[in-house]
MARGUVO-926608 format. One record per residue (C-alpha): residue number from 0; x, y, z. Coordinates in steps of 0.2 Angstrom, whole numbers. Example, Ala and Ser with C-alpha at 12.3 -4.5 7.8 and 13.67 -1.06 7.14 Angstrom:
// residues 2
(rec 0, (62, -22, 39))
(rec 1, (68, -5, 36))
***
This chain:
// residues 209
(rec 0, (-35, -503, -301))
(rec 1, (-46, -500, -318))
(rec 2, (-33, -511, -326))
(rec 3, (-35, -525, -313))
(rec 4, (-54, -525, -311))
(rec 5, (-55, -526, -333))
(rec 6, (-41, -539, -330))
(rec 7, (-52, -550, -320))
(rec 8, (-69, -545, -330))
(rec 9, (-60, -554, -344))
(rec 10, (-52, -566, -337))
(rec 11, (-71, -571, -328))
(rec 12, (-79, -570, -346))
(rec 13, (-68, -582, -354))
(rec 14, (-67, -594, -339))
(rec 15, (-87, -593, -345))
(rec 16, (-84, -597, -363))
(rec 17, (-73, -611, -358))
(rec 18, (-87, -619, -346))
(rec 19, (-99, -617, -359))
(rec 20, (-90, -627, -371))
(rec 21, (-87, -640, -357))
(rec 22, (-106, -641, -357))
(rec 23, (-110, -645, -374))
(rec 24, (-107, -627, -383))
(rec 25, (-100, -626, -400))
(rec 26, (-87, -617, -403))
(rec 27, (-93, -609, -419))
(rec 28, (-108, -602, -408))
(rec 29, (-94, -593, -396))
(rec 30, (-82, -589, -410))
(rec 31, (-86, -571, -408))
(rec 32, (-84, -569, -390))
(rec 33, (-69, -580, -391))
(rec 34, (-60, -568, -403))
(rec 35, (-65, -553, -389))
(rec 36, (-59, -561, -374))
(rec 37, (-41, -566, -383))
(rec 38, (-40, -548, -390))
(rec 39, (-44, -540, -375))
(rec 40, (-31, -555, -363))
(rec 41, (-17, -547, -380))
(rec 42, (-21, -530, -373))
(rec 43, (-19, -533, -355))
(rec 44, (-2, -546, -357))
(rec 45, (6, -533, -364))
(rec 46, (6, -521, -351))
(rec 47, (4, -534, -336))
(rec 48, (17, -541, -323))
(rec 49, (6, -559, -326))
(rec 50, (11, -559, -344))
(rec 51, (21, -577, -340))
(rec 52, (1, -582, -335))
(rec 53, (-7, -574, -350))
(rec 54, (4, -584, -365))
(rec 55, (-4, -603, -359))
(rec 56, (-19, -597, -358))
(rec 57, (-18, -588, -376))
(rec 58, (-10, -600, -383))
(rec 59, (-23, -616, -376))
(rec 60, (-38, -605, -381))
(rec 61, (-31, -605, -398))
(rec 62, (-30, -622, -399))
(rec 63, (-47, -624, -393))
(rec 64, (-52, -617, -409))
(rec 65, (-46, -629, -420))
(rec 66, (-52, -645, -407))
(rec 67, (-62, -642, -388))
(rec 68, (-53, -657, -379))
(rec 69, (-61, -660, -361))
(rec 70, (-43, -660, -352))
(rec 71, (-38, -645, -363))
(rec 72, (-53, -635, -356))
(rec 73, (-50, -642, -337))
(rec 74, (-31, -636, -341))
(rec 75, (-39, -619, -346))
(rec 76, (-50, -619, -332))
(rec 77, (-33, -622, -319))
(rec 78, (-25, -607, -328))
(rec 79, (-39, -596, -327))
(rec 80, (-42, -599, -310))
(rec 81, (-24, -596, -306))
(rec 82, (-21, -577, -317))
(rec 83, (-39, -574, -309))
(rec 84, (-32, -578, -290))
(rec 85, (-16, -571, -295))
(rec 86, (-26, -553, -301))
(rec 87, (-35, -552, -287))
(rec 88, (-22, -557, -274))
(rec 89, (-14, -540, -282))
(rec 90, (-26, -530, -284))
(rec 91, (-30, -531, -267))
(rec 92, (-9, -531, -260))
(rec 93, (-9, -515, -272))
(rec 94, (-26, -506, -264))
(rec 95, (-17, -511, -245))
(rec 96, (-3, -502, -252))
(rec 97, (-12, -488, -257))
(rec 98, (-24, -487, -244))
(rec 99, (-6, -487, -231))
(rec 100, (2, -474, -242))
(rec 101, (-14, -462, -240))
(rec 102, (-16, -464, -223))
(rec 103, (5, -460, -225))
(rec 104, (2, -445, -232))
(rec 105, (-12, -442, -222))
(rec 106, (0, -442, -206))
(rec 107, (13, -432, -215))
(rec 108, (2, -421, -220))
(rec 109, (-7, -416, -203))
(rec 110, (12, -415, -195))
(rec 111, (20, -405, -211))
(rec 112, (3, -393, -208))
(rec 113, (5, -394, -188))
(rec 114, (24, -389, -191))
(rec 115, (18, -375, -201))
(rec 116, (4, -370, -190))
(rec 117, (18, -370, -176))
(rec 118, (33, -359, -185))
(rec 119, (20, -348, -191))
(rec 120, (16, -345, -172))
(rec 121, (34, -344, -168))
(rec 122, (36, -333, -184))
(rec 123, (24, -320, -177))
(rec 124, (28, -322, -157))
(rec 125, (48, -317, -164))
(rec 126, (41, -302, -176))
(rec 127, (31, -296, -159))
(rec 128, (47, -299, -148))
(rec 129, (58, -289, -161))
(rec 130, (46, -275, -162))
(rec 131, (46, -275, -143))
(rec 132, (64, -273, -143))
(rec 133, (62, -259, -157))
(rec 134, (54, -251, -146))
(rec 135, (63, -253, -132))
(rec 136, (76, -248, -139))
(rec 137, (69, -231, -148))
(rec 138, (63, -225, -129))
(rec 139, (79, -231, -121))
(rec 140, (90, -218, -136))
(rec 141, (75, -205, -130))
(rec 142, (79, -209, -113))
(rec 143, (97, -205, -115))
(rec 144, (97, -188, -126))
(rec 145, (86, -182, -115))
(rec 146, (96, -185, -100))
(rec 147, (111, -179, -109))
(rec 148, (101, -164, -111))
(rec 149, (99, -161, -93))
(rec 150, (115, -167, -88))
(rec 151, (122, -153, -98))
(rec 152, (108, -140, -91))
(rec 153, (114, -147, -72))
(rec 154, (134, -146, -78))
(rec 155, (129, -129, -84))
(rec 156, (120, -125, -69))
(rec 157, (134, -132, -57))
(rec 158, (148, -122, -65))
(rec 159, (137, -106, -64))
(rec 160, (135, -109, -46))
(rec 161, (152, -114, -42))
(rec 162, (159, -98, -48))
(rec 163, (148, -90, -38))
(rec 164, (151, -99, -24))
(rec 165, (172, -91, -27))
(rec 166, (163, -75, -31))
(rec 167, (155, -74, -14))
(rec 168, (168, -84, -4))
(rec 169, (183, -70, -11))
(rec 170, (169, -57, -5))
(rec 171, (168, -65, 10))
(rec 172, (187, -68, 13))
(rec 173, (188, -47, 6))
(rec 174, (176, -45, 22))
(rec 175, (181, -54, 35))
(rec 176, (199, -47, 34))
(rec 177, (193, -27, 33))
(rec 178, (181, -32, 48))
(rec 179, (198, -42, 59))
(rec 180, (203, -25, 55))
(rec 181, (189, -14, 62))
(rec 182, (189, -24, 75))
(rec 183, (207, -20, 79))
(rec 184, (205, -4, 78))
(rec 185, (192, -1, 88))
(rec 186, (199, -13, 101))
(rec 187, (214, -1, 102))
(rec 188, (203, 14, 102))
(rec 189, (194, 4, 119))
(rec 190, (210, 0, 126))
(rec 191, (214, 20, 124))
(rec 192, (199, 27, 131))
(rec 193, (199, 15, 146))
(rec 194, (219, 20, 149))
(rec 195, (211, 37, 148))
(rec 196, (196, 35, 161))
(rec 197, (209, 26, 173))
(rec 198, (220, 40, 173))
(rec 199, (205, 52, 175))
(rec 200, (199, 42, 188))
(rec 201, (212, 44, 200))
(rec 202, (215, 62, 196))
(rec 203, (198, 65, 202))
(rec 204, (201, 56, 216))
(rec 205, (219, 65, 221))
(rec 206, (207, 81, 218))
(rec 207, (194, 76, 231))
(rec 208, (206, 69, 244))
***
């Protein structure tokens, strides 16, 4: 942009020179400012895409050293005009393009920055789930040692029990069959004693009679 607007600033100052020699000027009084401009146009041909504008305008300002003919300076006027229209016509296409490409980067940069603000959040809601899950985790491994722990203890408990249990139903079995056999006996001892009183009883009677 610096080399365009220094572009133009000569281009402007020797389009001046030239209307000052169509007015009546001398070259000799301009010489100086002559020799500037055509240096400073050099400079900026070499490193310009207009440099197919700059080689007329060198070469007829040259010439007008030697003789300042009035259609060589309209010509010269015409030339100038057209690198000066041609300067600005891409100095302004280049500053669209850079103002687009900024306002490019600009929306690139807000959506790359919105992108990161959003993985960041999925970044740390994903650590919190994992660590959830690590916890989970930890208490459900707690969970299950300590009801392995107590399913042993019950197991253990259960077996104790159940021999008991066989202890006490062998005792009871042991218990019931000496009782069935009390019992026996003293039903026969009954049945004895009540043969007995009958037989007594009628003896008593016979006695009486």
């Amino acid at each position: 942009r610096d080399d365009y607007e220094q572009a133009i600033k000569a281009v402007d100052e020797a389009t001046t020179l030239v209307q000052h020699l169509r007015s009546g000027s001398s070259f000799a009084q301009l010489k100086g400012r002559f020799q500037r401009v055509q240096a400073q146009m050099n400079d900026h041909m070499k490193n310009s895409k207009h440099s197919h504008l700059y080689t007329p305008i060198i070469s007829s300002l040259t010439q007008l050293a030697a003789k300042a003919d009035q259609e060589q300076v309209k010509r010269i006027l015409s030339l100038l005009a057209d690198l000066r229209s041609s300067l600005v016509g891409n100095k302004a296409s280049e500053e669209a393009t850079e103002e687009t490409q900024a306002a490019d980067w600009a929306r690139l940069r807000a959506d790359l920055e919105a992108e990161h603000e959003a993985l960041l959040s999925r970044r740390q809601s994903l650590e919190s789930a994992i660590q959830t899950f690590k916890r989970i985790i930890q208490e459900s491994i707690e969970a299950i040692e300590y009801h392995t722990v107590e399913y042993e203890k019950a197991n253990d408990n259960w077996n104790n029990e159940f021999e008991q249990c066989q202890v006490l139903s062998r005792q009871y079995i042991l218990v019931t069959q000496a009782r069935s056999r009390e019992l026996d006996i003293i039903s026969r001892l009954i049945e004895h004693f009540e043969t007995k009183l009958k037989g007594l009883k009628e003896y008593m009677i016979e006695r009486l009679l």
